[in-house]
Phi, psi and omega in degrees: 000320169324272170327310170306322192305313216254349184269342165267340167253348196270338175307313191275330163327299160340299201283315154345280186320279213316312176279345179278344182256327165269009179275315199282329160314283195305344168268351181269348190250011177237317180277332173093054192256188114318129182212033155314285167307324144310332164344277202297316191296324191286338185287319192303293176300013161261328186287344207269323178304321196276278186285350154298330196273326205276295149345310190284307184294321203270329169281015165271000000 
């Protein structure tokens, strides 16, 4: 039930997350900046996206 929740209200937040963080890599890799951190919030929020969905589909 957990996982459906996140997978229906928590996706478009996730994808939010997901896209401010791949904007923000390319301007930090065009400027020669550090994007360590953006890493991870973009990995975290794609695994979490993906597999809330993945989840979710398996209890219907």
């Amino acid at each position: 039930m957990f996982f459906i929740f996140i997978a229906v209200y928590g996706t478009p937040i996730l994808a939010i997350i997901f896209c401010l963080n791949l904007i923000s890599i390319i301007k930090k890799v065009k400027a020669e900046e550090n994007f360590s951190i953006n890493t991870v919030w973009l990995t975290v929020s794609f695994a979490i996206m993906v597999w809330s969905i993945a989840v979710a589909g398996l209890w219907e």
